[in-house]
N, C-alpha and C positions, 0 to 999 in steps of 0.2 A: 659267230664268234668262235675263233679256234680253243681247246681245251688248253688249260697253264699245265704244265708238267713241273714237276721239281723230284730230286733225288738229294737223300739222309745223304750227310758227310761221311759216314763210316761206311760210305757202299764202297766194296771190294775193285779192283782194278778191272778194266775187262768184265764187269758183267753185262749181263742186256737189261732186257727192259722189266726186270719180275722185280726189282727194286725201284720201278719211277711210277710216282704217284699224279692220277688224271684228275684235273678239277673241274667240272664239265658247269655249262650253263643251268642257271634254274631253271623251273616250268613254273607259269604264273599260272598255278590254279588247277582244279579239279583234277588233277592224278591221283591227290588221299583222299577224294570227297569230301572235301572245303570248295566252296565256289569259288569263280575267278576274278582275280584281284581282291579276295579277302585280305587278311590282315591280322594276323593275332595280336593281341594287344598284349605289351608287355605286364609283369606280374603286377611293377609299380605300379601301371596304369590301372589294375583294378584291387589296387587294395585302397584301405579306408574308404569305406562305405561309411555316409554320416547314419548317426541314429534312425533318422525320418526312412532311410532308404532300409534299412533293415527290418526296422518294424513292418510298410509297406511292402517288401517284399516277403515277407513271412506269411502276411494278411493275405496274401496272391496267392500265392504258393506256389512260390518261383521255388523251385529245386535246391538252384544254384547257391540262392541267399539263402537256405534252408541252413543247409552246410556249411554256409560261411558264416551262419550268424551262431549255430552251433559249436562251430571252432571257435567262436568270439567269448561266449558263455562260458566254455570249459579253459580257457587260459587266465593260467594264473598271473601271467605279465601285471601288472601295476596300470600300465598303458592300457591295455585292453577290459583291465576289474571295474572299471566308476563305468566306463560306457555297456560292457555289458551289461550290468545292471539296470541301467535306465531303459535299455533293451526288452530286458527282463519286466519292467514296471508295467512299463506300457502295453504288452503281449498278454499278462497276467489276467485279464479278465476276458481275454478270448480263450484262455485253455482249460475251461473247466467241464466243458461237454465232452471230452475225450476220455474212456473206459481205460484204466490202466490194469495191465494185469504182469503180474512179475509171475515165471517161470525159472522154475530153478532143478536141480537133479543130479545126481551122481554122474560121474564122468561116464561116457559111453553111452550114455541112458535115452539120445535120438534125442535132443532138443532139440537142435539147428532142425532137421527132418519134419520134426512136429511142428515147430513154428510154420515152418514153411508150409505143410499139407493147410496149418487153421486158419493160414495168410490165404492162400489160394483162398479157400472156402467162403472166406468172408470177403472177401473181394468180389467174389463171382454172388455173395448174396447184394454188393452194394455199399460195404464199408468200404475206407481208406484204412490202410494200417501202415504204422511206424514200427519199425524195430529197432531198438535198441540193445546190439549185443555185447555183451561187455568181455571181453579178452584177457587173459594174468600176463600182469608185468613179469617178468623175471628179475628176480634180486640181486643178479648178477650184473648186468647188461643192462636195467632198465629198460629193456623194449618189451614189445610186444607185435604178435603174429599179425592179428587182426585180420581172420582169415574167412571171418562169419558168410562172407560175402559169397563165395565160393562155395560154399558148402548150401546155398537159397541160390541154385542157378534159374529156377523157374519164378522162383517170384522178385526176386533182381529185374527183373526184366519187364515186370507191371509195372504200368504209368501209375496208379491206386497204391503203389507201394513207396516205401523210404526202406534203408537200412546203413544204421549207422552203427558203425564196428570203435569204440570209444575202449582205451586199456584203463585197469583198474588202479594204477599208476601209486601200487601198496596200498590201495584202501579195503578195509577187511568186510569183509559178509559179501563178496562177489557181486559186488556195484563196481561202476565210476565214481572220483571223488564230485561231479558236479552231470551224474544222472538225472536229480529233479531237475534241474535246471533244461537241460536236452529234452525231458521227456516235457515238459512247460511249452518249450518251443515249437515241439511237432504237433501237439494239439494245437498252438494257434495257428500253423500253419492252414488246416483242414484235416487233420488225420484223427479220426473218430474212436480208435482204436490205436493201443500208444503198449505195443508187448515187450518186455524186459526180459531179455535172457541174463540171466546169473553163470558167473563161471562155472561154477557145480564143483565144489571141494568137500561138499559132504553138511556134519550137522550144525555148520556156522553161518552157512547160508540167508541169514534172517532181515541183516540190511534193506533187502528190498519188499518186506512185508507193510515196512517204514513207509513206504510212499506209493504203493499201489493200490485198486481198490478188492480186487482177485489175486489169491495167491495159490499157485497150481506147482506141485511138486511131482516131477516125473522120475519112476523108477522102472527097473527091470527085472523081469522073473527069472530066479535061477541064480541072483547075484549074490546070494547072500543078505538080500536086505530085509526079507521080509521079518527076522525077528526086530531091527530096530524103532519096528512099527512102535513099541511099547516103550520107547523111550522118548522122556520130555526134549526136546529141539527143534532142529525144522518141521516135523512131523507135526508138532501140537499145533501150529502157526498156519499149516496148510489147510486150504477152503478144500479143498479135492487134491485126491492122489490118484494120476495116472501113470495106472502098470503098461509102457508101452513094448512094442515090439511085440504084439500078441497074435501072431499067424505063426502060419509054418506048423513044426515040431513044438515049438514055445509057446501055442497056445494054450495048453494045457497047465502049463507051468505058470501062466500069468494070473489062469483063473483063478490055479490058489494061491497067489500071491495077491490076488484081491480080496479072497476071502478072512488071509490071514491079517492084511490089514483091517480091514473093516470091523474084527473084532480085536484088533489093538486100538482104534479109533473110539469105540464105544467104550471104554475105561480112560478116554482125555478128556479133559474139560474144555466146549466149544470155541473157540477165540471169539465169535459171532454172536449175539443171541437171536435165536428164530433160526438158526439156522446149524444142521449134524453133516461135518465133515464124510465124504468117502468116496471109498477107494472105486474107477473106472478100469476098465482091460481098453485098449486102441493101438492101433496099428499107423506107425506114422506111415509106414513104406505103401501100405496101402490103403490109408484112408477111413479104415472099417475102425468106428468108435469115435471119428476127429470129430464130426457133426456133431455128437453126441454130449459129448464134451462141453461145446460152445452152446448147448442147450442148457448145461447145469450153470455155466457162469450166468447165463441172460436170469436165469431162477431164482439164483444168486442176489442179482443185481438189483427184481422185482421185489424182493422179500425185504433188502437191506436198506432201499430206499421207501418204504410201506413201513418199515416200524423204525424209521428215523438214522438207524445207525450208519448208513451211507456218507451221509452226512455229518454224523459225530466223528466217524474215523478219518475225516479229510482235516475236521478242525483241528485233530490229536495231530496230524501231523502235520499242519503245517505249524504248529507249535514245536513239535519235535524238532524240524527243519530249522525254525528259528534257532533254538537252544545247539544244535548242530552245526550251526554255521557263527555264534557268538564262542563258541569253543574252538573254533577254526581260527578265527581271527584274533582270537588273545594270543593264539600259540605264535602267527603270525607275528604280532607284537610284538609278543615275548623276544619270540628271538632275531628280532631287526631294531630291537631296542641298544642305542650304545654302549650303554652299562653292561649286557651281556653279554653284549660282542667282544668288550674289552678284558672279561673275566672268563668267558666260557674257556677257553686255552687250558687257564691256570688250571682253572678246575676240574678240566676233564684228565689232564696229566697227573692230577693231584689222587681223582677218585682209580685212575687206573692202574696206579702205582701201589695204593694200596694202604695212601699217608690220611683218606679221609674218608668216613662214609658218607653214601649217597645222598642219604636223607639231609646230613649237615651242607650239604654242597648245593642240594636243591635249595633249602631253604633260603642259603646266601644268594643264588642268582635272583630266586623271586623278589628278596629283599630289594637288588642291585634294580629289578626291572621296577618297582613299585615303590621305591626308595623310602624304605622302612630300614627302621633298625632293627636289629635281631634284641 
């Protein structure tokens, strides 16, 4: 079959041929390494997955439906909120063998790095692990990087691994607005070990203390941090603090940035009982401390479920989870309620102008949404 040529209207008089474009034949198959006479199937063609197929593929632990049934969970679409949930229902009592552990840390501080050295580690002991890394929206733009992935090029590439790169989409304490829900899915999948990276904005961090059963706060020597050891925040809330990047020149530096944690730890009062927070030195780049680390969580884990609280801090939260998501959803109401949609205008022109205060304007819309009189 001879090539179609064609040339743009605006090609100049007298030129040759560096303005005619060749359209040459296909090749059926194995050139990109797809077999021959495959066929990709269009997008239509594989979206809507019924319930049955999501759940079952979650239970397999097909990949693919991992991540699809994850995107399904985190949209807030109307269309996608009843079925995820039923999603959800049914998964709900395969994901409770899964160790969750949220990591969180000053910016700079080697999370991505550490994950990745504790992912290897446990992998090569025999676990599955999930990561779930959570990325900042920008308030501008509303995007986000989602760049986790590249930064985990060697455990990206473990069959025993997931990683899902989910933006924070303005929700505050360096989660996603629908993390449990992700983090739900990849324990039913098979992933035994389900770790949350936090954005790391500093001492508001605490969101993910909410829903994990391990909470590891990674810092660095020399940054400045070691006095805010002695301040109530994320510090009080962490099971362990690891001083990383502790080789090189900076190993010095880490030691006593463990020391001086460890005696700002001993004047907080325990989050746990049975069990005294503190401070480790490790090296993500190298490894030396990572093991070490994942021996205080399993300690951790033996102790909390031996004198019960394992299990009380799971019912705390998923009570909180409850009350968290009925606060989601009034707001939801609130404002797709008619009544508010038809007044919000007035009132927001009204409160910005300067003719009413807020508090009088709040009370008229809740009225309007709940139709009370004032």
């Amino acid at each position: 079959m001879a090539p179609q040529t064609s040339r743009p209207e605006w090609t100049p008089e007298g030129a040759g041929s560096e303005f005619t474009s060749h359209v040459l034949a296909g090749v059926m198959g194995g050139h990109d390494g797809m077999e021959a006479g495959r066929v990709m199937r269009p997008a239509s063609a594989r979206a809507g997955l019924s319930v049955d197929e999501h759940v079952a593929g979650v239970l397999a632990g097909d990949r693919s439906i991992l991540a699809r049934t994850i995107t399904l969970v985190e949209s807030n679409a109307p269309a996608h909120m009843e079925k995820g949930q039923e999603v959800l229902q049914r998964l709900l009592p395969h994901s409770e063998a899964a160790l969750r552990v949220g990591i969180t840390g000053v910016p700079g501080a080697g999370k991505s790095t550490l994950i990745e050295a504790l992912g290897m580690q446990l992998i090569g002991a025999g676990h599955k692990v999930a990561v779930l890394a959570i990325d900042p929206t920008s308030s501008l733009t509303r995007g986000s990087i989602l760049g986790d992935k590249t930064r985990m090029t060697r455990l990206v590439r473990e069959e025993n691994a997931f990683i899902r790169p989910s933006p924070t989409s303005g929700m505050l304490g360096g989660v996603a607005r629908k993390t449990r829900e992700s983090m739900l899915v990849c324990a039913a999948a098979g992933f035994d070990v389900v770790l949350i990276e936090t954005v790391g904005t500093g001492q508001s961090e605490i969101s993910v203390r909410s829903m994990t059963d391990f909470f590891l706060l990674v810092l660095i020597p020399g940054g400045g941090d070691e006095l805010q050891g002695i301040k109530k925040g994320v510090v009080e809330l962490a099971d362990a603090i690891a001083v990383n990047k502790a080789d090189g020149p900076l190993r010095i530096k880490a030691e006593a940035a463990r020391a001086e944690y460890n005696r700002a730890l001993h004047y907080l009062t325990p989050g746990t009982p049975g069990w005294t927070p503190r401070a480790y030195t490790c090296s993500a780049a190298t490894g030396d401390g990572v093991a070490a680390l994942w021996q205080v969580v399993e300690k951790y884990v033996t102790i909390t479920r031996t004198n019960g609280f394992f299990a009380e801090r799971r019912l705390r939260q998923n009570l909180e989870w409850l009350h968290l998501l009925v606060d989601e959803q009034l707001r939801t109401y609130f404002y797709a309620h008619p009544a508010v949609q038809q007044l919000l205008p007035h009132i927001e022109q009204a409160v910005a102008a300067g003719e009413q205060p807020a508090t009088t304007a709040a009370r008229q819309l809740l009225a309007a949404a709940t139709n009370l009189q004032e």
